[in-house]
Steps between C-alpha positions, in 0.01 A plus 500: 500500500765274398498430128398103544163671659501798255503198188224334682300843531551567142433175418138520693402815350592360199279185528230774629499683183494236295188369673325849438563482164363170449163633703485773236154462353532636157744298395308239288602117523578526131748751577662297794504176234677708295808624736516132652556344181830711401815303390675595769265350769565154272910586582443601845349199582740168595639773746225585662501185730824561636426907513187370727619314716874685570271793599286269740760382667685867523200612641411224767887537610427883518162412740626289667831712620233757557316265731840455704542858510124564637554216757876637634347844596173398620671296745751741603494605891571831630683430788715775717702600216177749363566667827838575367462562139146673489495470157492146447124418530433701196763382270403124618131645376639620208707137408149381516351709263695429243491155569133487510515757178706238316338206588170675366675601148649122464143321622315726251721433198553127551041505549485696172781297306323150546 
């Protein structure tokens, strides 16, 4: 992976694990009232806006090129060359893949960061 998919991928399991920890069931509301009302949320937050929405738009830029991607080799026609380079069919299956991979990873984080 190249490292604006590997950021993405870190970034999901990042929003995943934050989710799980918010499931957690013995953690009591008083307890969450508690850790949302440190100072530094209070500092945090007239930057949060723009921290939002930069990462929206990062990742419906990152989608959307993985959209393009999925759409180039779906189209793609083997034509007589695949007679002469055998090997082309699978590494035509393989850009599609990762394209499909990384469209996957981008589509889950931007679901899970709205």
């Amino acid at each position: 992976m190249s490292l604006q998919w590997t950021a993405v991928a870190t970034f999901l399991y990042f929003e995943i694990c934050i989710l799980l920890i918010f499931c957690i069931p013995w953690i009591s509301p008083k307890r969450w009232q508690k850790i949302f009302q440190f100072s530094i949320w209070n500092k945090v937050a007239p930057y949060w806006n723009k921290g939002f929405l930069t990462m929206i738009v990062a990742l419906i830029v990152l989608f959307l090129d993985a959209v393009r991607e999925v759409r180039k080799y779906s189209s793609s026609e083997v034509g007589k060359e695949s007679k002469l380079y055998p090997n082309m069919l699978d590494h035509l299956h393989m850009k599609l893949f990762r394209s499909q991979r990384n469209l996957y990873i981008s589509g889950f984080s931007l679901f899970l960061w709205l």
